[in-house]
N, C-alpha and C positions, 0 to 999 in steps of 0.2 A: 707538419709532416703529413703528407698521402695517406690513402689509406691503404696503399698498396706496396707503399712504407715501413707502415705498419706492421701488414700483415711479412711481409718480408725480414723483418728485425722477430719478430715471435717464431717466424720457421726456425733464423737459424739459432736462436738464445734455444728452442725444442732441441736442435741437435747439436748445439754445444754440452746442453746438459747431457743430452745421450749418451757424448763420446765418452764424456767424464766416465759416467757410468759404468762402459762397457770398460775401459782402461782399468778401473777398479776391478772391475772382475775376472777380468787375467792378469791379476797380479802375480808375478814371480815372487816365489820368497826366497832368499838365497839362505840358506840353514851353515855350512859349512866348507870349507875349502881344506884339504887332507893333502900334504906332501906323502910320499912313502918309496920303498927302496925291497928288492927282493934279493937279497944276496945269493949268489950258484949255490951254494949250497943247500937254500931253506926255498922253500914250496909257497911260503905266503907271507908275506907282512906282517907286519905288528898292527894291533887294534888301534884307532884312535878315535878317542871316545868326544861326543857331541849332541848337543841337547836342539830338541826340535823346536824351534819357534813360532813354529802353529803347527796344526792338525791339518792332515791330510789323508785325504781315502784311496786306495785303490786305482792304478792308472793316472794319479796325479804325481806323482812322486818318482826325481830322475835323474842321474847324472850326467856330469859332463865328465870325460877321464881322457888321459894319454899315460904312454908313458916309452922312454925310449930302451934300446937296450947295446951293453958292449959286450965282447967278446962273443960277437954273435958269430952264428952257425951256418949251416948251409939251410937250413927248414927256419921258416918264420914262425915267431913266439906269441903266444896269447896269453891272456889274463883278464881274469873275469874281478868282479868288486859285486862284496854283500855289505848291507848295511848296519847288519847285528848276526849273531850266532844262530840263530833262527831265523831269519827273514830269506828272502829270497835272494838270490842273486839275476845280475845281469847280462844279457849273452854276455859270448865270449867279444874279447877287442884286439886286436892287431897292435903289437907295437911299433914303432917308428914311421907313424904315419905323420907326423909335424903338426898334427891338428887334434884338437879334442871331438871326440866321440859321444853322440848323445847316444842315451842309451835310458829304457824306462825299466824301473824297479815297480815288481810289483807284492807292492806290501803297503799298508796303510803307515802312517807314524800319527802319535799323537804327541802334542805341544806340552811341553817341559820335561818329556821324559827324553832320558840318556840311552845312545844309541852306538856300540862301538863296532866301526867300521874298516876293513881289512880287503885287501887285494891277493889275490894267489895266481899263482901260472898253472897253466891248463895244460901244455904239453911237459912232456917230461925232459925236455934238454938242460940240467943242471949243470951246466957250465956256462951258461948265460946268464948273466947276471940284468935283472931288470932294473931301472934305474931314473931317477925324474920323474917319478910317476908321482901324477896329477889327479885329484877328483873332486870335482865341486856338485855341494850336494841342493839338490834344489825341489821346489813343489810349484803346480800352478795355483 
């Protein structure tokens, strides 16, 4: 082999490793996937409760949500998702957009504690009923 071969095979085994590297450290962790349903009459969802599987700070931590709605109205419907009874919530999100809405949570979570997470509508049109709603819960 050359030694321009050489040096050629050592660049790129340097940014093989690298990429490895870098991949690892944007790991997504996926923690939880949450069905939920807001019936016209009730304002927010039921809890559903899920344990973190790693630690996360501040700005790392974020859902993905949709969610559709029947017996809709003439004004569009929103609902927001927190991740504990304390934690923060996330703007608001539009329903019937066909596509899941990222959205950042800002609250830290730490790894193996239980964390129960709820959906609420944000406008007051209680005869809409929310429905399909979707949230995957995730960290970088």
């Amino acid at each position: 082999m050359s030694k321009t071969a050489k040096r050629i095979s050592v660049i790129l085994a340097v940014l093989l490793v690298m990429a490895m590297l870098m991949t690892t450290a944007m790991a997504i962790t996926f923690h939880q996937g949450v069905s939920w349903t807001i019936p016209g009459a009730n304002q927010r969802s039921r809890e559903h409760s899920w344990k973190a599987k790693e630690s996360a700070i501040v700005g790392k931590v974020y859902i993905d949500t949709k969610a559709n709605t029947v017996q809709v109205g003439a004004e569009d419907t929103f609902f927001k998702v927190a991740l504990n009874e304390s934690g923060a919530a996330c703007s608001q999100v539009k329903c019937n957009l066909g596509y899941l809405s990222r959205r950042e949570i800002a609250m830290a979570i730490t790894k193996d504690r239980t964390y129960a997470t709820y959906s609420w509508r944000v406008d007051p049109t209680l005869n809409t009923d929310i429905v399909d709603g979707l949230t995957n819960i995730y960290n970088r």
